[in-house]
Structures are given as C-alpha cells and as structure tokens.
NUNUNU-26846 format. One line per 10 residues: number of its first residue (from 1); their letters; for each residue x, y, z of C-alpha. Coordinates in pm, whole numbers. Layout:
N
NUM) a) X:Y:Z | ...
// end
This chain:
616
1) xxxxxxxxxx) 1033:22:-2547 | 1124:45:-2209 | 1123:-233:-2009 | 917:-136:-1723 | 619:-102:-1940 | 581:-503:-2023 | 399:-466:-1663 | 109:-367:-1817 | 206:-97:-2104 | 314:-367:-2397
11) xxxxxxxxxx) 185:-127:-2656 | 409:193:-2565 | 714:190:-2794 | 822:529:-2731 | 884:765:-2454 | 684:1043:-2397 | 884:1352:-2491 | 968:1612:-2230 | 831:1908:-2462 | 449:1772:-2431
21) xxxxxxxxxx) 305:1959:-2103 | -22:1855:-2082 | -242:1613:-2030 | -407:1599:-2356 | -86:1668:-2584 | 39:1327:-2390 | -347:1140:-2492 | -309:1210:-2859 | 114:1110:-2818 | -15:751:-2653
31) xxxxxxxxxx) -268:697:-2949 | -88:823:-3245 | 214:496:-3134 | -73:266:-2998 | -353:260:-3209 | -160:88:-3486 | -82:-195:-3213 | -378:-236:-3071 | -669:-130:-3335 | -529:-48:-3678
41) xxxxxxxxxx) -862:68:-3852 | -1017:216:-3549 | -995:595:-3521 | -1077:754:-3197 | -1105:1089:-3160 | -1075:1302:-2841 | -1307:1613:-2736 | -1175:1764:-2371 | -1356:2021:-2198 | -1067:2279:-2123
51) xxxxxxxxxx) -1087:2152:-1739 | -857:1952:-1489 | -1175:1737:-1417 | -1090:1363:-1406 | -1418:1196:-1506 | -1430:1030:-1908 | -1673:859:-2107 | -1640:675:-2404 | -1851:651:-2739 | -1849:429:-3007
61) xxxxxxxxxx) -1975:444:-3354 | -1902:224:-3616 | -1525:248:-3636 | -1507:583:-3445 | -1443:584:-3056 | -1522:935:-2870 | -1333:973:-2546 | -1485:1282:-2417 | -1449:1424:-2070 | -1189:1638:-1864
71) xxxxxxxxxx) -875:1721:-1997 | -709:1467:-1726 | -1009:1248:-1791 | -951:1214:-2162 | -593:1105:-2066 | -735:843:-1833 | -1013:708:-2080 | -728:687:-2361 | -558:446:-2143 | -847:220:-2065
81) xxxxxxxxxx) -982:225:-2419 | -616:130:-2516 | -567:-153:-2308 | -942:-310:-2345 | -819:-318:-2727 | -538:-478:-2652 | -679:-757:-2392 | -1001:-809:-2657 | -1239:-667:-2409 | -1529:-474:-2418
91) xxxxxxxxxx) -1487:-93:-2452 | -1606:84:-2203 | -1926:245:-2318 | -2188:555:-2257 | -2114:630:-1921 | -1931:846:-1760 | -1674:736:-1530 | -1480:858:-1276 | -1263:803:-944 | -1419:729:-600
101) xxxxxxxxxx) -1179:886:-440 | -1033:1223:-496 | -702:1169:-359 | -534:828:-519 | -236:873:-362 | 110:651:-374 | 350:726:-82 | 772:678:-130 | 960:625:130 | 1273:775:-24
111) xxxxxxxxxx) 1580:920:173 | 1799:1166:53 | 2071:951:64 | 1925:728:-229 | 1837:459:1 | 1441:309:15 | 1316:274:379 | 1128:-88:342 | 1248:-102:-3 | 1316:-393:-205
121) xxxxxxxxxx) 1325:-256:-573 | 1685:-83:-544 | 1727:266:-480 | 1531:594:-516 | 1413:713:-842 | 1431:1110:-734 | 1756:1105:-441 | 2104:979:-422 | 2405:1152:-238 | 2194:1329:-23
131) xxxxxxxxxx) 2092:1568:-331 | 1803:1567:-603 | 1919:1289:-858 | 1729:1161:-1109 | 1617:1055:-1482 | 1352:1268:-1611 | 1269:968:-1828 | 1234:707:-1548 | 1003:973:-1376 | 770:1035:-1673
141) xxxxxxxxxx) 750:665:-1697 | 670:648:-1320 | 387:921:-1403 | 231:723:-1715 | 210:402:-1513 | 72:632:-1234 | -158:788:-1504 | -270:490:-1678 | -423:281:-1395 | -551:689:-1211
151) xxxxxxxxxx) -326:746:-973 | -296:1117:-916 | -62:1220:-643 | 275:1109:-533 | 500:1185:-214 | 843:1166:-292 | 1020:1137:21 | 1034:941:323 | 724:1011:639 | 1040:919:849
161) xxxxxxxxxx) 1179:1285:733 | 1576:1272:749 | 1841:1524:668 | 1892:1677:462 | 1527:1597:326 | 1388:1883:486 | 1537:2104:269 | 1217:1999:0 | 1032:2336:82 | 1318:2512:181
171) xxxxxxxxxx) 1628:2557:-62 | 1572:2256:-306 | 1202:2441:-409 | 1371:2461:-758 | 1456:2147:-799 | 1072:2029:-659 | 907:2244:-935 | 1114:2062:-1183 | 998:1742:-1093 | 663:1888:-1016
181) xxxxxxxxxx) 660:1983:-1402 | 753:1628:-1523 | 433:1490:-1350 | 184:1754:-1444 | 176:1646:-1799 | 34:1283:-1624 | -219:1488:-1411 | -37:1395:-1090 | 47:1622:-821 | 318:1629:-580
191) xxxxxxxxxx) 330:1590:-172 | 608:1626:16 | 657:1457:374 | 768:1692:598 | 927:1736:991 | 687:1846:1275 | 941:2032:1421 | 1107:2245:1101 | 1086:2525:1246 | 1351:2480:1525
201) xxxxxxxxxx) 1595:2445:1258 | 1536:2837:1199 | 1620:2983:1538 | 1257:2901:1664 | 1259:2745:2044 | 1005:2562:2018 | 730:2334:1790 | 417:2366:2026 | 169:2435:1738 | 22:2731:1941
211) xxxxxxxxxx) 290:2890:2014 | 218:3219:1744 | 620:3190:1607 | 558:2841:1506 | 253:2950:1352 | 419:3242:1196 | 717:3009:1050 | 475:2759:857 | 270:3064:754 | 547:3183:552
221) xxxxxxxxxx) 713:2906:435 | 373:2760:252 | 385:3132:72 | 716:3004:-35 | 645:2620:-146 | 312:2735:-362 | 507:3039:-496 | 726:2753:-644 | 473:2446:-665 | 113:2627:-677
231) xxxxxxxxxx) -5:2274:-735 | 120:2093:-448 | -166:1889:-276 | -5:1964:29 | 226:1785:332 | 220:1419:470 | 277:1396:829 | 410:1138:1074 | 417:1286:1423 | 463:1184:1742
241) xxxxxxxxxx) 511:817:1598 | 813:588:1679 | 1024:864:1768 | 906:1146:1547 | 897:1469:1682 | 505:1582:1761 | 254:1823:1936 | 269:1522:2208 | 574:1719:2369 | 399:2026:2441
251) xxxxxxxxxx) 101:1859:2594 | -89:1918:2285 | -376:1639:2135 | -336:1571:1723 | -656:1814:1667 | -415:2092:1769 | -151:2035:1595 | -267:1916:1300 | -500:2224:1243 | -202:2445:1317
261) xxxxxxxxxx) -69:2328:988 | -362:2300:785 | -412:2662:833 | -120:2723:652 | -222:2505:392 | -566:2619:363 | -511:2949:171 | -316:2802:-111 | -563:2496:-142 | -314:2259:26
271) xxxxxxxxxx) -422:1901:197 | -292:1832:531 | -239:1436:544 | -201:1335:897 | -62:949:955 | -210:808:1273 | 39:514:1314 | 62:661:1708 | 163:394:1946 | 372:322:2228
281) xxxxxxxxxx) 662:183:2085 | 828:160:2388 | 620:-64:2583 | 706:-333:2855 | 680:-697:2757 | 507:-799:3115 | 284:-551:2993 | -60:-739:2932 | -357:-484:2968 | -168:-270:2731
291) xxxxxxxxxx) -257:-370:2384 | -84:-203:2099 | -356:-235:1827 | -567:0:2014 | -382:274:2003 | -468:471:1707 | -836:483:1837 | -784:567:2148 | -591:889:2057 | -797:984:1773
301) xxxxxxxxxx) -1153:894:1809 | -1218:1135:2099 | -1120:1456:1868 | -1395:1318:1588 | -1496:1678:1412 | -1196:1848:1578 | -1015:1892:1286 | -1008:2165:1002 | -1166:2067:681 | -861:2007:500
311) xxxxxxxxxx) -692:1779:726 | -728:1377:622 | -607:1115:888 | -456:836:707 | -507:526:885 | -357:187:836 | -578:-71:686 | -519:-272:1022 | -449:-177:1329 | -116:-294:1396
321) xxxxxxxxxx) 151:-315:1082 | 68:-423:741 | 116:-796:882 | 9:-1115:674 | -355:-1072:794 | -548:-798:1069 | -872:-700:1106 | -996:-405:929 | -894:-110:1167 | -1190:3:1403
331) xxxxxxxxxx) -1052:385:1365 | -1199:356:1034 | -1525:329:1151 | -1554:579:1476 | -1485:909:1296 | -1779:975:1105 | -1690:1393:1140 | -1355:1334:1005 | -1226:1232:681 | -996:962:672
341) xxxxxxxxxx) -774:808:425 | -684:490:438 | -279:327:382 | -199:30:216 | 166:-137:171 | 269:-195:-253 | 616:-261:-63 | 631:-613:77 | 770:-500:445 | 547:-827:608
351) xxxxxxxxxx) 465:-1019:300 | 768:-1124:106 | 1007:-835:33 | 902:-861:-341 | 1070:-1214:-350 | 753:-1412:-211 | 461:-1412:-437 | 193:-1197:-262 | -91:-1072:-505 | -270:-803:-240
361) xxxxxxxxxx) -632:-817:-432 | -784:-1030:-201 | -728:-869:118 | -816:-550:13 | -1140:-710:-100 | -1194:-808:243 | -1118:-492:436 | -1346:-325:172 | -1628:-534:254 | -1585:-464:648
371) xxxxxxxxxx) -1534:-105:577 | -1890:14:397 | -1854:351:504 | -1896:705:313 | -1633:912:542 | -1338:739:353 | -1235:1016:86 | -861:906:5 | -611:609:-17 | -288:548:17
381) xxxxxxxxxx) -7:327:-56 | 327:236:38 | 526:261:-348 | 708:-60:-449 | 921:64:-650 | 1305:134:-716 | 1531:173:-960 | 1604:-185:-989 | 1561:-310:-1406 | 1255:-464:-1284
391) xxxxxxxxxx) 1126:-162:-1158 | 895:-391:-892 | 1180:-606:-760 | 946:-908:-895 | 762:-903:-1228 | 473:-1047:-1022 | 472:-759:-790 | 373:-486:-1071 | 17:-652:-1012 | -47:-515:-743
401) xxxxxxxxxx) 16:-112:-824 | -167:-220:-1121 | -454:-323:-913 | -410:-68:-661 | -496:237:-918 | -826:11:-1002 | -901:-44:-618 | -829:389:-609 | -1066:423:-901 | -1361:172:-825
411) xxxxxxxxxx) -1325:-37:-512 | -1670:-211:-600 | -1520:-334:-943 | -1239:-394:-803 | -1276:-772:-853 | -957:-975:-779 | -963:-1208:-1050 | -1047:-984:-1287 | -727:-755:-1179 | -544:-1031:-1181
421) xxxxxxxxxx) -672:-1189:-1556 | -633:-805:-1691 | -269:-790:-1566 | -149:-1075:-1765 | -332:-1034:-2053 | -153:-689:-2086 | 186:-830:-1942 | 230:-1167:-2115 | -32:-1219:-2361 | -59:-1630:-2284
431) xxxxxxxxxx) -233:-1870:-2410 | -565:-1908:-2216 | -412:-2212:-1994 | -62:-2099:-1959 | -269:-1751:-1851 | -510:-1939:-1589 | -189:-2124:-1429 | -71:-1764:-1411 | -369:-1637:-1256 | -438:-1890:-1071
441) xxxxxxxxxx) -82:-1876:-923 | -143:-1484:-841 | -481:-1539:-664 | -375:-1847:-457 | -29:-1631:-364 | -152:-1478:-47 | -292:-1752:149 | 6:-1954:57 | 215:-1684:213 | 16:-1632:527
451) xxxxxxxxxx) 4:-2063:569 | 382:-2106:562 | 472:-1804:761 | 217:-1649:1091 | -44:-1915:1203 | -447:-1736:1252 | -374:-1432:1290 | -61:-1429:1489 | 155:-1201:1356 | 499:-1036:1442
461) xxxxxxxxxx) 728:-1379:1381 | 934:-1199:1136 | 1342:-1184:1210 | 1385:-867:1420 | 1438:-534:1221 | 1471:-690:866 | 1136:-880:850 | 1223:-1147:589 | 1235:-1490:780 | 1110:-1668:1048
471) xxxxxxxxxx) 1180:-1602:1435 | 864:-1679:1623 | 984:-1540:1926 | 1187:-1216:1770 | 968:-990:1911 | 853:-1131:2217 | 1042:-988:2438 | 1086:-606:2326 | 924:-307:2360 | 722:-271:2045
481) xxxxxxxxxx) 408:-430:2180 | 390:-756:1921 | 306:-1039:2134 | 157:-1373:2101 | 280:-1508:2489 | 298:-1922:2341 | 313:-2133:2617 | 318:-2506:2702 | -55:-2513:2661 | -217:-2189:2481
491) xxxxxxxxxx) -139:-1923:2245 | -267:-1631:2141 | -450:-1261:2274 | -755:-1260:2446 | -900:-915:2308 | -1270:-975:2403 | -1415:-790:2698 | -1274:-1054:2909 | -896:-977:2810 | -744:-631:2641
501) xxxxxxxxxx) -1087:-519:2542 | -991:-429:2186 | -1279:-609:2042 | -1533:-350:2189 | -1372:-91:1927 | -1592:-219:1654 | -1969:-123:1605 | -2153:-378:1738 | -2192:-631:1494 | -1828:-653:1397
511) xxxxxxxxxx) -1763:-683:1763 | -1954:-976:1813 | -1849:-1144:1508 | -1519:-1130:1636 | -1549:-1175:2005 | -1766:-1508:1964 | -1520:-1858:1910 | -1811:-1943:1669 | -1820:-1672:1453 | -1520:-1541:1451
521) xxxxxxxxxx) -1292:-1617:1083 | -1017:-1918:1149 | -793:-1686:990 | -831:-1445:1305 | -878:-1667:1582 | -535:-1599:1739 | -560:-1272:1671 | -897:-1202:1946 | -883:-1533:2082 | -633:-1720:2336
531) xxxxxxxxxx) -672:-2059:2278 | -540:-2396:2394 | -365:-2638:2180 | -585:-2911:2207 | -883:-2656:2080 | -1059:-2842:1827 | -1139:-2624:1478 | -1439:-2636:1298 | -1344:-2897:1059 | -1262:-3130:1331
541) xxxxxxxxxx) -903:-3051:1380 | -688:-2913:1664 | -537:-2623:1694 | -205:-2777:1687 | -284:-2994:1357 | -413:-2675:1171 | -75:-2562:1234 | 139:-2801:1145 | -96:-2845:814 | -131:-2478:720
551) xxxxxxxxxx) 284:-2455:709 | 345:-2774:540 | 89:-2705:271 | 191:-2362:246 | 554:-2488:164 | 414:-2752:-102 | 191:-2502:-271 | 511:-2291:-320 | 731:-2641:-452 | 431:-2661:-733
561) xxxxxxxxxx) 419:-2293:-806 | 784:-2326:-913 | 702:-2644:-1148 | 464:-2467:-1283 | 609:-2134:-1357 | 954:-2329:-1459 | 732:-2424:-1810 | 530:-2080:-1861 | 691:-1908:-2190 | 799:-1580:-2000
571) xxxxxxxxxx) 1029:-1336:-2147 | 1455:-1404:-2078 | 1464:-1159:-1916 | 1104:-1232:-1666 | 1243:-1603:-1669 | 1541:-1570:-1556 | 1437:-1295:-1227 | 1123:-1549:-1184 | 1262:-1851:-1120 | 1545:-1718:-916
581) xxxxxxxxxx) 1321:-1551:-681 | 1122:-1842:-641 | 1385:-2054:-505 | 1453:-1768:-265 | 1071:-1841:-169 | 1146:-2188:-165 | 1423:-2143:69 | 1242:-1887:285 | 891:-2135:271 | 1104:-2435:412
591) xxxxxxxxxx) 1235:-2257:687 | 904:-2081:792 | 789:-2439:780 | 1047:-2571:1008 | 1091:-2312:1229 | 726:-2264:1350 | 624:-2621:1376 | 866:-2661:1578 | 837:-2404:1783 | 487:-2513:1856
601) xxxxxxxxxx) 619:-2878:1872 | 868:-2770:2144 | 578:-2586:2333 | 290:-2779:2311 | 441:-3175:2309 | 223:-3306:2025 | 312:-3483:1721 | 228:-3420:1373 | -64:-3625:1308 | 43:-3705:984
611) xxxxxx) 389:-3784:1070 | 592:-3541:910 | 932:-3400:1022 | 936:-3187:1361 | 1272:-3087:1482 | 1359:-3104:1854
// end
C-alpha cells in the first residue's frame, strides 16, 4: 500500500495500473481489492450510462449494492460506498447525488524548477530541473485522492508563471497530454496557468488584448493546446497582480482583457479562470485613506456582466490574504452578472506552514454562511501537497483536502465535525475516545492558532516574506498595504463610513453587522474597528486583557494537545512526524505568545491582570 493513502484510502492495497483508461475500468479495479476489506459478502454491482456525467446514486438490496449513474459518477459513488463500509456508516441510499459545483478545482503552485511557491510538503510532483519530471504512480495516486473525495480539475503550475513554465502550451504539449492521460482515467481535467503577455515572447510588440496580433497569437496557439489536450478546462490567470504582466499597461479594464482570451477558449470549450487578487502592492505606509482590502471590488464590480460567458473570476475567500481570520469578501456578493469562483488556501501560507495544527472546516463554514448566494459556480484551492513521504507535510493536514472535496461536493453537508470524525475513522481507525481526543484536537485547532498568533482580526504579524513566526510590526512599514498603526493608546482600522469606508462594500445587513461595536464578531473587531486599549469587551474585559488571555491560552491549549497526542496509538511512522511537529508548534506558540504581549505591553503600559510574564 502506499503510504499516502492511510490519509483516508486504508483499504487500497494496490496501485491502479497505468493500462486502465477509464473511469469505470478504475471503479471495478477499486472494488475487486476493497470489497474483501471492507464488506466481504456484499456484492455491488455497477450500471454506467456511457456518459462523462458526474451525478451517482446508490441502491441496496439485500446483499446487493447498485451504484448507478455517469460513468465518472459511478467512480465517485464507488468511493463513498467504499469508505461508508469501512467507517460503519450508513450507505448512501436512493438518491441521486451530485456536485454543487461544476468546477472543483485544486490549484499547484509548482515552478519548473521543482520548487513549491508557499509550499511546505517538499517539492513538485510534475517539475524538477526546469523540465517535466515525474512518477506516473505518485500522479495517479494524486488523481484517486482527487477522485475519491470529487475533485475534478487540477492546475499544475504556478499563477506566478516563470520560465521556462510557459513552454506548457508551447513545446512541452507532449509531455502535457501525457500527464493529461494519467488523470483522465480519475475524471479530472487539466488547467494550465499561463503568462498575460506570451505572446511577446514570439516577435509580437505588444500584449494590449485588442491589439488584432495579440488576438491572432492566442487564436492559434489554443488550436494547438486542444489539438494536444482536447480536454483541457482551459487557462488560470493572474494579471496585473503583484507584478504580473496585465491589460492594466495598455490602459485596458479586466473585462477587456479577459474576454480577449476567452474567445480563444470559447471554440474548443475552454474556461477562462481569471484571479482577482489586484491590489496596489506598492503602496505608501502614511497612506491611510487607501485601504488594501478594497481593492478587488473596486476594480471588478463596475464591469458586473462585462465579461464573456466562459470567463470565472476567482476571488479570495477574504479580501486581503488567506490570513488567520477576514471577513467573507464583499466581491462575492456585488457581481450577480458574473460568475465567480471562489479560492481557498490547502497550503498553510498564514496558518502554520503544515507544522501548526490548523483544521480549515470551520472557517469555511463561516464564509459559507455569509456567502448564500447562487452566482458562485466554482472553487478553488491552493494544493498542499509535495513530494514529501507525508505527502501533506503533516498527517493532520490531509484533513483538510479531504474536507475540501466534501465542501466542493456539498457545502450544506459540509458539517465540520462530521469531516473531521469521517477523516479519522478512515485514517486511524481509534477507539471511540482515543478518536474524540483526535477530533476534538482537529476542531479546536484553528482558534488555538488564531489566539496565540494575530489578536481580533489583526492580521499581517507574520515574519516578513517567510510568514512562519511572529513580528508584529514586520509589515508596518512597507508597501504592501498590511497595517494595524498600534499606538500608545489604540489599535486597529477604522473601516466604517467614518474611516476607509470598506464596510459600505457589503449589502446592507452585513454592513451594519460589521460597522456597529455591538454587533460586530470579537473575532473581527480590529479588523473594522479602531479601538482603545482600555475598551472594555463584552464579557467584561479590556481590550488589553483579551489579549494577553487569547495568546496565553492559545499557547496552553497547544502544551495539552501535545500530552494528549504523545499517548494516541498512531502509526511509527505518523508518531514519530506528529510529535516532532508539535514541538515545532510549541516552539512557534511560545514565541507568538511572547512576542505580541509584549508588544502590546510595551505600547499600551498595562499589566497582565493575571500576572503572568511580560517582557520589557
């Protein structure tokens, strides 16, 4: 068995062989080596339709179990009726089921080199050298994982597109449709990131998307890529964005040239996915009416039904950068016209690196709940893995792809506990109290992060460039537009009507939810609100006291995890990788701790209440 599969694929002993090449030859491979594992006198038989559809349903009927349904349906339903059998639960049952979204997407950030941009999982699966390099095994067990929880596309390189990357539709086509081939079997596609401005590289002057060469150029070269990969779903953009190339230089909005791409796309069936991470990331610090997090609304919102039907902005769940906590973002709200995708982060850039404990369940609960709205049609995510033995850098951290393909598939079932109770039943098989201290551990993991490290909302007190550590004031002073301006007696952004105005980007009850002291969440109160040290909380505390509380209970919680994860019967191999990474978190918990209590100490004057350690 390989190892990667204890993350939730116990019952796989075998690879799946490269000759199978579809989706139903791989089904009836998964049950003929599972079913005496999981169910030894059940027989389940499978009846596809001859389609690509994705929906399933399962019957049952004495000992017999009917997965019926599209061909990459049936492959889906064989995985859930494999690991309900396994976990003891209830088959699913006479209904049909299928994805909310269309497009479950998971996005690498690869280089050609071999290195991972925000990776911390080891090095690429697909690049090394600056060449296509890979394991066709590793990949097809990337695709199964992908496959079993109904994930259905994957880009393989980097939105930051560096050489020689670009060569992807260009002269390493060959070498795409290869890969291409190992993940059709799975039923998922490939997308390729690619560089606004490709065509200069061919003796065109210019990348002004209505200039008629430029047009011309990605005209032809989609004939090429579909000629090769007629299943491509089509190119991920980032343009325009933290020095990315963009139709921003030729005075051109994101309507323009975006549609000058999907145009190309459109006759082969090809997605455009457009990443609105637009900002100014060169901003002054005196700077205070700008305010960063309203940046992707103001240069999208205005162009709402500007774009051609096969164009999807993918917007970040908040509006600044995957941090510990943000608001859902308000772009998500304003574009009813549009569709809209929206971009989570598997890789732990903010939370943890994949050493820190972060299960992700919870928040995306929460931005789900804000969110309500119909014109969402895709999601994406930020991979989390490498080619590290533990394929997710932490054993802990497989949780939450595994719960991202459920979020993909059903965001109103997506229930965190459950994801979390499903995960180690698969992964570890526990007792039923060494499993709840497990759970448990998983569920509690994010607020335990978010205590020890950025206070209410705060954000952006991560060590400059590498963002593992503490440095309240790292960014404070540069041009990226992450600010919380501490002083001797406040902290915090006013973004009401009274300050940046940011606030007013929600719909109106959102908007007053946030802008009002009363109503708005603890957990955001720095983030809309500047506030005074001496501000007393809810629960009868200052703001100063929450502080100091939140990041020395943060820090405990993680000194009990370890106790209690030091006597949970875990694989060597899990034990061993476990344990080490949690004194890491130890380490990095203590010094969050330190580090912004005093900082606050320094500014504000105040002494712990309780009289614990502040350093001077």
């Amino acid at each position: 068995m390989r190892d990667e599969f204890r993350y939730w694929l116990p019952f796989l002993t075998k690879d799946v062989p490269a000759e199978l090449t579809s989706p139903v030859d791989v089904a009836r491979f998964e049950l003929a080596q599972a079913l005496p594992v999981v169910a030894a006198d059940m027989k389940v038989e499978l009846q596809p339709d001859g389609t690509a559809s994705e929906f399933f349903t399962v019957r049952s009927e004495g000992d017999t179990v009917t997965i019926s349904g599209g061909d990459v349906g049936v492959l889906y339903g064989v995985y859930r009726v494999l690991m309900a059998l396994y976990c003891g639960e209830k088959l699913p049952s006479d209904q049909t089921q299928q994805p909310k979204y269309a497009l479950r997407m998971v996005n690498c950030w690869d280089n050609a080199d071999g290195d991972i941009e925000r990776g911390y999982s080891g090095r690429s699966l697909f690049f090394d050298d600056g060449m296509f390099d890979y394991e066709p095994e590793r990949l097809r067990m990337m695709a199964r994982m992908m496959a079993s929880v109904g994930l259905n596309v994957a880009c393989i390189n980097n939105v930051n597109v560096r050489n020689p990357a670009h060569r992807l539709i260009e002269d390493w086509l060959p070498e795409l449709a290869e890969v291409a081939a190992i993940f059709r079997p799975f039923g998922v596609k490939l997308m390729v990131s690619i560089d606004y401005s490709q065509p200069m590289r061919h003796g065109v002057p210019t990348a002004d998307p209505l200039d008629e060469r430029v047009q011309n150029w990605w005209n032809e070269q989609c004939k090429l890529v579909y000629a090769a990969v007629p299943d491509l779903v089509g190119f991920l953009v980032k343009a325009d964005s933290e020095h990315r190339p963009g139709p921003f230089t030729y005075g051109r909005n994101h309507a323009e040239g975006a549609n000058m791409l999907a145009r190309a796309l459109k006759p082969h069936g090809g997605k455009l996915i457009w990443r609105c991470f637009v900002y100014n990331c060169q901003q002054d610090w005196r700077d205070q009416k700008t305010d960063r997090p309203a940046a992707a609304y103001n240069h999208y919102v205005y162009l709402d039904g500007q774009f051609e039907d096969n164009v999807i902005l993918q917007v970040k769940n908040g509006p600044f950068d995957f941090q510990v906590r943000e608001p859902l973002s308000p772009m998500l709200l304003a574009m009813p016209k549009t569709s809209l995708a929206i971009e989570w982060q598997l890789a732990q850039e903010y939370t943890g690196h994949q050493i820190d404990i972060y299960a992700m369940m919870g928040m995306w609960q929460e931005v789900m709940a804000d969110l309500g709205s119909d014109t969402i049609m895709a999601m994406a995510a930020v991979s989390n893995w490498g080619d590290d033995a533990c394929v997710y850098g932490h054993p802990f951290a497989a949780v939450n792809m595994f719960g991202y393909g459920l979020l993909c598939w059903n965001p109103d079932a997506a229930d965190p506990e459950a994801i979390a109770r499903t995960w180690a039943k698969l992964t570890y098989n526990f007792s039923k109290a060494d499993e709840d201290t497990l759970v448990d551990i998983l569920l509690e993991s994010r607020c335990a992060y978010e205590k020890y490290t950025s206070p209410l909302g705060l954000c952006w007190m991560v060590t400059p460039h590498v963002h593992y550590g503490a440095s309240p004031d790292g960014y404070e002073y540069t041009a990226w537009g992450t600010y919380h301006r501490a002083s001797r007696d406040a902290v915090g952004i006013d973004r009401t009507s009274s300050g940046t105005g940011y606030a007013d980007q929600y719909p109106a009850a959102l908007r007053d939810r946030y802008s009002n002291l009363e109503t708005c969440p603890d957990e955001l109160k720095l983030w809309f609100h500047r506030l005074r040290y001496d501000y007393v909380m809810a629960d009868g505390r200052t703001l100063i006291q929450r502080i100091y509380d939140d990041h020395f209970e943060g820090y405990d919680w993680v000194v009990a995890a370890e106790e209690k994860l030091a006597v949970l019967p875990f694989p060597e191999a899990d034990k061993a990788l476990i344990m080490e990474r949690m004194s890491r978190q130890k380490k990095n918990a203590r010094e969050w701790c330190d580090i912004v209590n005093s900082f606050f100490y320094r500014f504000s004057g105040v002494e712990d209440a309780k009289g614990r350690p502040l350093y001077i």
